[in-house]
Structure formats: structure tokens, C-alpha cells
C-alpha positions in Angstrom: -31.7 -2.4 39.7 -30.8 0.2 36.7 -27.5 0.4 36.4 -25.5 3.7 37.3 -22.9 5.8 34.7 -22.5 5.0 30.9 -24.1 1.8 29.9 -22.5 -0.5 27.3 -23.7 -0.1 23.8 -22.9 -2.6 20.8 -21.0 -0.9 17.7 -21.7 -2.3 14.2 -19.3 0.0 12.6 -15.9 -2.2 12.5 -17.8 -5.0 10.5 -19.5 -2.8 8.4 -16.6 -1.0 7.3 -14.3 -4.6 6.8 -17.7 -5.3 4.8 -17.0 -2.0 2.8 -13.4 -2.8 2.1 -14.3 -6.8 1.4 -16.9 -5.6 -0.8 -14.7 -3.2 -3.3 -12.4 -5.6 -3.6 -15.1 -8.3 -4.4 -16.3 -5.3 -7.6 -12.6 -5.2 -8.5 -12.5 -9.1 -9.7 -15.3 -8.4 -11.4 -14.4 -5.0 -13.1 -10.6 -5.3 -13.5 -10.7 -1.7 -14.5 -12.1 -0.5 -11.1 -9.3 0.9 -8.7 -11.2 0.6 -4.9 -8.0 2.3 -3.4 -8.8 6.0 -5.6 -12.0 5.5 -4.1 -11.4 4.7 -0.6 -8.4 7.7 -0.5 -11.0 10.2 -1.9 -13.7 9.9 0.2 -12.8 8.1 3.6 -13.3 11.4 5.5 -17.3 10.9 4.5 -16.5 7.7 7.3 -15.4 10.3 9.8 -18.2 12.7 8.8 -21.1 9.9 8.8 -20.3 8.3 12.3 -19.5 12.1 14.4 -22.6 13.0 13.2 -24.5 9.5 14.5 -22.5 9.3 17.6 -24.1 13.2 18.4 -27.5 11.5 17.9 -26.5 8.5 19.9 -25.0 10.9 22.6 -28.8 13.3 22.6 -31.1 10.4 22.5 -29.4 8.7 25.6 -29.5 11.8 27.6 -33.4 12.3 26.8 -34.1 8.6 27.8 -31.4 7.9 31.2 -32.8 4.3 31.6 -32.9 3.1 28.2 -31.1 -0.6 27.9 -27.9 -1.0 26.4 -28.3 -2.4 22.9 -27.1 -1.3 19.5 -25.9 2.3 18.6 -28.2 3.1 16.4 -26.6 6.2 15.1 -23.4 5.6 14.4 -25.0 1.9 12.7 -27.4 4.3 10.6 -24.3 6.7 9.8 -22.2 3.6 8.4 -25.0 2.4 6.5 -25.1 6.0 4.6 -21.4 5.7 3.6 -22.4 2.2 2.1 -25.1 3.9 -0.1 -22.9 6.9 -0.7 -20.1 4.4 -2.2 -22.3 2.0 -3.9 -23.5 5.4 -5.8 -20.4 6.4 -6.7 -19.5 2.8 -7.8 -23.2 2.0 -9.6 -23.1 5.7 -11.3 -19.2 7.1 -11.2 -19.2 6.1 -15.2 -22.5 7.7 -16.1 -21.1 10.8 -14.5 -18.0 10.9 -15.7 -19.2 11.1 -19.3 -21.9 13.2 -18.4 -20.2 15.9 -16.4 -16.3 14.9 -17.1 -13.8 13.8 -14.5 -13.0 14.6 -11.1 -9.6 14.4 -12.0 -7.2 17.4 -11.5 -4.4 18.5 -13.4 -1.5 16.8 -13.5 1.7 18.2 -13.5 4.9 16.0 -14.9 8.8 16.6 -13.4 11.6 14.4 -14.6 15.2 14.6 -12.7 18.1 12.1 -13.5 20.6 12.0 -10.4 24.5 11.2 -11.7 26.9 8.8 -10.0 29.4 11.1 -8.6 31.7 8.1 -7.8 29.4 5.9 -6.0 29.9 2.5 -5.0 26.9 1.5 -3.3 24.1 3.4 -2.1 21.2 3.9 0.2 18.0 4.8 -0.2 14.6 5.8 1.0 11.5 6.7 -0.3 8.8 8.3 1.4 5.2 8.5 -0.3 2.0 9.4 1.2 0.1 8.0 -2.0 -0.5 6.8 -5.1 1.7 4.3 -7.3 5.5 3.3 -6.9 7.0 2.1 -10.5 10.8 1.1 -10.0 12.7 -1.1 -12.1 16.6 -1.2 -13.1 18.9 -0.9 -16.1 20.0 3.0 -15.6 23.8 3.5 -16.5 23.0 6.8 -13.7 22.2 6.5 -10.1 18.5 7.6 -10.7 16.1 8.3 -13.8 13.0 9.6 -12.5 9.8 10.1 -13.8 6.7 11.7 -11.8 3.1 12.8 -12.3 1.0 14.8 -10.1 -1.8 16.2 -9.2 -1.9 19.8 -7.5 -3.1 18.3 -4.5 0.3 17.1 -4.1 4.0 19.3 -4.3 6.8 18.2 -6.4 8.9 15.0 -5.2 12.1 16.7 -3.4 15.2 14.6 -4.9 18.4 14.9 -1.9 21.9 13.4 -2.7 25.2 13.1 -1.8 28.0 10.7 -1.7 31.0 10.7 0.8 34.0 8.1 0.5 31.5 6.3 -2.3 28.9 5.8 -0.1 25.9 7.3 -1.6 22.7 8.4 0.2 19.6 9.3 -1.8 15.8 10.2 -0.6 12.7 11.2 -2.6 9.8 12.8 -0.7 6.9 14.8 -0.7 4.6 17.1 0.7 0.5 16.7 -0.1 -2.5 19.6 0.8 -4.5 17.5 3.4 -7.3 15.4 2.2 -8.6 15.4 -1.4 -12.4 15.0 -1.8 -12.2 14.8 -5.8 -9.5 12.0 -8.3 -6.1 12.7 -8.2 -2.4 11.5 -9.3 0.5 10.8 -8.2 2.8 8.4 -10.4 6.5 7.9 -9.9 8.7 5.8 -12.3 12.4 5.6 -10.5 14.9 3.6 -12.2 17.7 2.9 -10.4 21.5 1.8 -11.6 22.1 -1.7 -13.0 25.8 -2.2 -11.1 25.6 -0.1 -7.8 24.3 -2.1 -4.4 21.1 -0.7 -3.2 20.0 -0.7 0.8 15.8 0.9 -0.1 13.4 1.9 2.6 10.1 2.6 1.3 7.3 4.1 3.3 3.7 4.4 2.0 0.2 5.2 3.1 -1.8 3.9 0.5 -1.5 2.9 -3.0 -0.1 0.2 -5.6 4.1 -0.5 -5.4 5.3 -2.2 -8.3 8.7 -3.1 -7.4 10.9 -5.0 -10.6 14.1 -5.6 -9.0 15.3 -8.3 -11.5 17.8 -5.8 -12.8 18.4 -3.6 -9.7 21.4 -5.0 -7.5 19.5 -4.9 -4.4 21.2 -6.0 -1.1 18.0 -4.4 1.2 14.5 -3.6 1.4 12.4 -2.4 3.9 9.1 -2.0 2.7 5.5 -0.6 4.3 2.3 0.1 3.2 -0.5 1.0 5.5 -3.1 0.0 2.5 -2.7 -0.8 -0.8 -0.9 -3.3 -3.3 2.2 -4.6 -3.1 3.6 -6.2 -6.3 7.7 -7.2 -5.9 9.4 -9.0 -8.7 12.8 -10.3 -6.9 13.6 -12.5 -9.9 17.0 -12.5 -11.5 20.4 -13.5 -10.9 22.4 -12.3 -7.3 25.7 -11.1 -6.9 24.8 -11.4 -3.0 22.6 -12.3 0.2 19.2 -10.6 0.1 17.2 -9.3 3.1 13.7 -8.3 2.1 11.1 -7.2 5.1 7.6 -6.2 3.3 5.1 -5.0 6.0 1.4 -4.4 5.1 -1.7 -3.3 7.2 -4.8 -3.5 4.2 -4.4 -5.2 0.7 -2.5 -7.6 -1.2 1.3 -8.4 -1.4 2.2 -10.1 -4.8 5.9 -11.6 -4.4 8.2 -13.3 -7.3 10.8 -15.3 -6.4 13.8 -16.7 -8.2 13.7 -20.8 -8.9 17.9 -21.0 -9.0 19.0 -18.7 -6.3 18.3 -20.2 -3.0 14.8 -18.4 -0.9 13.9 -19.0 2.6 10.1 -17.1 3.6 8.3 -16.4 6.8 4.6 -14.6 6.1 2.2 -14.3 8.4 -1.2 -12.4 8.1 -3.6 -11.5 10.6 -7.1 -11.3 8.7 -6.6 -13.0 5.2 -5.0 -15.8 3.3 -0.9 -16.9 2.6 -0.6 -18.8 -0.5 2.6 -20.3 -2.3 3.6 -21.9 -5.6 6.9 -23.5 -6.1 8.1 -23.3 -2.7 7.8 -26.4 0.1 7.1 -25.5 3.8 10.0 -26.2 6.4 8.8 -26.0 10.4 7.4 -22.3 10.5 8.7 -20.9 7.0 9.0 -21.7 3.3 12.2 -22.5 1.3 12.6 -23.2 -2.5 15.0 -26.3 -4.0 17.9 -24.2 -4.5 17.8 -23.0 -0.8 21.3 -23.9 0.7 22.6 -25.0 -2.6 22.9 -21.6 -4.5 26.0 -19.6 -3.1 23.4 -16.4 -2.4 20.3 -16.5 -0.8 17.4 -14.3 -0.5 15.6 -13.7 3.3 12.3 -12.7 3.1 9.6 -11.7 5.9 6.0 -10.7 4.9 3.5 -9.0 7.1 -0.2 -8.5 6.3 -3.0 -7.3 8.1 -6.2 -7.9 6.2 -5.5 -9.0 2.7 -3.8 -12.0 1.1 0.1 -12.6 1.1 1.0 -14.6 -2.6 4.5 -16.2 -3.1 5.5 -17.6 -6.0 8.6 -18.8 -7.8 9.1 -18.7 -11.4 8.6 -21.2 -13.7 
């Protein structure tokens, strides 16, 4: 008997596209050079694109034949394989066009903004950036030195702060113009004070964090990426307990911990691996030699998705 109403039709399109993803990566360890998240930024709407159009031919060709048997979507399959040869193109011949007919890269526009103390005694902050790279580090005898570069597809970083009763809050954000088909850039370099306690938030959708907090008195950090890098140095002496929560849905977190103040780690990762150096494993989580010997401690929690979660103490 034919069955009645929509029949059930296999998708190849999630594996291809974790095949896509597994494959940049795979390029990038053998061209250091090669950034895969550039690429996948500028032209992931060519996914969207591809598999509409292949879901409209799977959509016509089932109406013209009713009783056709389920099987494999052939459309959307054929679309996914055109993004594959559209980014191996781009990957095979992006440095032969570059020279040839120069860089897709717009102009970049640079803003620098220092933010005073104004009395503070500890501060919180939060960062919210839809993508490109994070740079922070300490040492700044001011609440803030900041540094950014940007393309026009993106507007100026908007710097807010106040302080009442020496509480200080501070948040840098930014708009963007919608999806970018061509390179762009968006840098920031934030350096925060060397003596004031710091509660961060970050937020990102996509792109590299490199977080140097040896010299940053941080107390708190919340951390997300929805896909990218995540490289957090959280070396250096404490003055206090630290709680660190990283969360990422598509890369690779890189963390750096201290050997003489005392770390205790969960990480978990849905599609990838965890791997740690220096650290021991205790029941479900991972804790250094100093752990309940040094008077601080530092509590960290990683998150992954797809990717590979690193920890590793220093020598």
C-alpha cells in the first residue's frame, strides 16, 4: 500500500557541513597561516543560498512524481556539495586572486579611547562582540586602554561608564551592517587596570579571544563563543578565589592554568576531545597539586560543542 501525506526523505546536509567545518580546520594544521573562521563568517549565507534553492527542486520533483519512494534528498545533497566546491575554490585559488586582483578586504578604520578611574574600587564588566578577535591583557595604571580596528561593515565600539559608591560598571559594544560577503576586520585590544577587581562577561558569535589575565586582577568570567577560538592565559599570582565559566558551541578552547595557586576543572564537550597536562583527575573533575593547599583557588567550568577543550598548567 503507498503510503499517504509527506514521505520521509534522508538529509545528507548535517554531515556534510560537520565535514566542511572538520575539513578547514584539517587545511589550517597544514597552512598555519589560513584563518577557516574569515572564511566561514564571509560566506556562510552561500549554505543558506545553496540548500533553499535544492529544497525548491526537492519540493517540484516530488509533486511531479506523488509515489516516488522515500530515499535521499537529492537537492538539497547536490546544493551542499556546490558549497564544498565553492569553498575548496576559494581555499585552492583565494592566493592567486588576491595577488592578481588585490584583497577583498575593506577599509579599516582605527578608534582608541582610555577610560579613567574616577575612584573605583572594583568593577564590572561586559563585552559584547558579534565578531572578529578579542586581545585583553593587564598592566594599565587606568580603568581601560583601548585599542580597535574596523572594517566599515562594522560601527565604532560604544565605550559606557560610571561608577557609584566605587563600584564601577563598564560595557563595550557594537553594532555591524548585516552579513558581509567580502574580508573584513574587527580587532580590539582592551587593557584593563593592574590593581582594581574585575567581574567580565564576554559575549561573542564568532571569532578568536585571546584572554591574558596573568596581570588583570580578575575575580569573574563569564565567557561565550558561539564559534571560534578561545585562548585564556589565567596564569599569575591571586589576591582571591576565581570563578571562570567558558562556554563554546564550534572550535577550540586553549586554557593556562597556574602550577602554585590551587585549580579544580570540570570540561565536558559534546562532539570533540578534552585533554589535560599537569593536572590529575578527581571523581568527575580535574585538580592541580596545589588545590587545597594554596590560600586561593581558581573554579573553572568548560563547555564545548564540537571542538577540543585543552588544559594545561604551566611548567
Amino acid at each position: 500500500m503507498a503510503q499517504e501525506g509527506g514521505q520521509n526523505r534522508t538529509s545528507l546536509v548535517v554531515p556534510i557541513v560537520l565535514i566542511i567545518i572538520g575539513g578547514l580546520f584539517l587545511v589550517r594544521n597544514w597552512r598555519p597561516g589560513f584563518d577557516p573562521w574569515n572564511l566561514i563568517w564571509d560566506y556562510w549565507p552561500l549554505i543558506l543560498i545553496f540548500i533553499g534553492l535544492g529544497k525548491i527542486w526537492d519540493n517540484t520533483q516530488r509533486r511531479k512524481n506523488p509515489n516516488t519512494p522515500p530515499g535521499i534528498s537529492i537537492g538539497s545533497t547536490i546544493a551542499i556539495l556546490a558549497v564544498v566546491l565553492v569553498i575548496v575554490a576559494f581555499v585552492a585559488h583565494g592566493r592567486n586572486y588576491t595577488r592578481r586582483y588585490g584583497s577583498f578586504r575593506a577599509r579599516t578604520n582605527h578608534t582608541s579611547q582610555t577610560v579613567n578611574l574616577q575612584g573605583a574600587k572594583t568593577a564590572s564588566a561586559k563585552i559584547d562582540m558579534g565578531a572578529g578577535q578579542l586581545t585583553i591583557h593587564g598592566g594599565s595604571k587606568e580603568m581601560l586602554e583601548a585599542d580597535f580596528s574596523f572594517s566599515e561593515t562594522f560601527d565604532a565600539p560604544k565605550v559606557d561608564y560610571g561608577v557609584n559608591s566605587g563600584a564601577a560598571q563598564l560595557s563595550i559594544s557594537q553594532d555591524s551592517h548585516g552579513p558581509n560577503f567580502g574580508r573584513s576586520e574587527n580587532e580590539w585590544n582592551l587593557h584593563f587596570n593592574k590593581d582594581v577587581p574585575l567581574d567580565l562577561t564576554i559575549n561573542m558569535g564568532a571569532g578568536q579571544g585571546n584572554l591574558y589575565f596573568r596581570d588583570v586582577p580578575l575575580r569573574r568570567l563569564d565567557f561565550q563563543v558561539g564559534a571560534g577560538q578561545a585562548d585564556v592565559d589565567l596564569t599569575g599570582d591571586r589576591t582571591s578565589d576565581v570563578t571562570v565559566d567558558i562556554q563554546g558551541g564550534v572550535g577550540q578552547a586553549n586554557i593556562r592554568l597556574p602550577k602554585n595557586v590551587g585549580v579544580i576543572a570540570r570540561a565536558s564537550g559534546g562532539i570533540g576531545s578534552i585533554e589535560t597536562h599537569g593536572l590529575k583527575k578527581d571523581g568527575d573533575e580535574y585538580v592541580n597539586d596545589a588545590y587545597r593547599k594554596s590560600p586561593f583557588t581558581i573554579h573553572l567550568t568548560v563547555e564545548g560543542g564540537i571542538g577540543e577543550i585543552r588544559l594545561s598548567q604551566e611548567p
